[in-house]
C-alpha positions, -999 to 999 in steps of 0.1 A, spaced: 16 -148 182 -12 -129 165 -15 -124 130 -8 -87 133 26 -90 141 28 -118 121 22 -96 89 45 -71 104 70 -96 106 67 -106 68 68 -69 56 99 -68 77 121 -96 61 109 -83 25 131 -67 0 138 -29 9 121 -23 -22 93 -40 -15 87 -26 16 94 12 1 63 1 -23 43 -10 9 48 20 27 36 44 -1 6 24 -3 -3 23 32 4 60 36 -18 69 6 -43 48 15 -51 60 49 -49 95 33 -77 87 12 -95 70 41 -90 106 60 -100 124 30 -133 107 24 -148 102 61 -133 135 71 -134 157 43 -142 189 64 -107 189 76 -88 173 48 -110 193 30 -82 224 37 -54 206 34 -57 186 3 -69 196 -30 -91 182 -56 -60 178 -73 -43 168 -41 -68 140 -36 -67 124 -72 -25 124 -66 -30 102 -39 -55 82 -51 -37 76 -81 -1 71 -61 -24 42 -39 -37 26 -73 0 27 -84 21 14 -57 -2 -11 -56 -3 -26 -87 36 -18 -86 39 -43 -56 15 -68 -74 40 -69 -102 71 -72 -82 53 -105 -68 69 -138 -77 52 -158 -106 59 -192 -100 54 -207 -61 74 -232 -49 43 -247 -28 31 -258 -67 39 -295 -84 61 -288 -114 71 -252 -107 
C-alpha cells in the first residue's frame, strides 16, 4: 500500500468535522497555489480581495484543524 492512500485512508475514518476542516484547507490551498503560479488567469477570476479571503480561510482551517488535534497521545508513558 502506498502512503497516498494510506493518508487518504486516515482522512477517511476522521470525524466529519474534521474532514469538513481538511477539505476547506486543501481547497483553499490549491487556490492559492493557482493564484500565485498562474496569476494571469486567476488573475480574472479572483480579486485582490478575493485572494486575501482564501488565504486567510487556508490560514484558518488550518490552525482550526491544529486545534481540534488531541493533546495528550496514548503512544506517551503517563498520559
Amino acid at each position: 500500500m502506498s502512503s497516498m492512500s494510506g493518508g487518504i485512508e486516515a482522512v477517511a475514518e476522521q470525524d466529519p468535522d474534521k474532514q469538513i476542516v481538511l477539505g476547506v484547507w486543501a481547497i483553499s490551498g490549491v487556490l492559492m497555489l493557482l493564484a500565485f503560479f498562474l496569476p494571469s488567469s486567476i488573475g480574472t477570476a479572483l480579486t485582490g480581495r478575493g485572494v486575501i479571503t482564501v488565504a486567510i480561510t487556508f490560514i484558518g482551517s488550518g490552525l482550526i484543524y491544529l486545534a481540534m488535534l488531541p493533546i495528550h497521545s496514548g503512544n506517551r508513558p503517563g498520559a
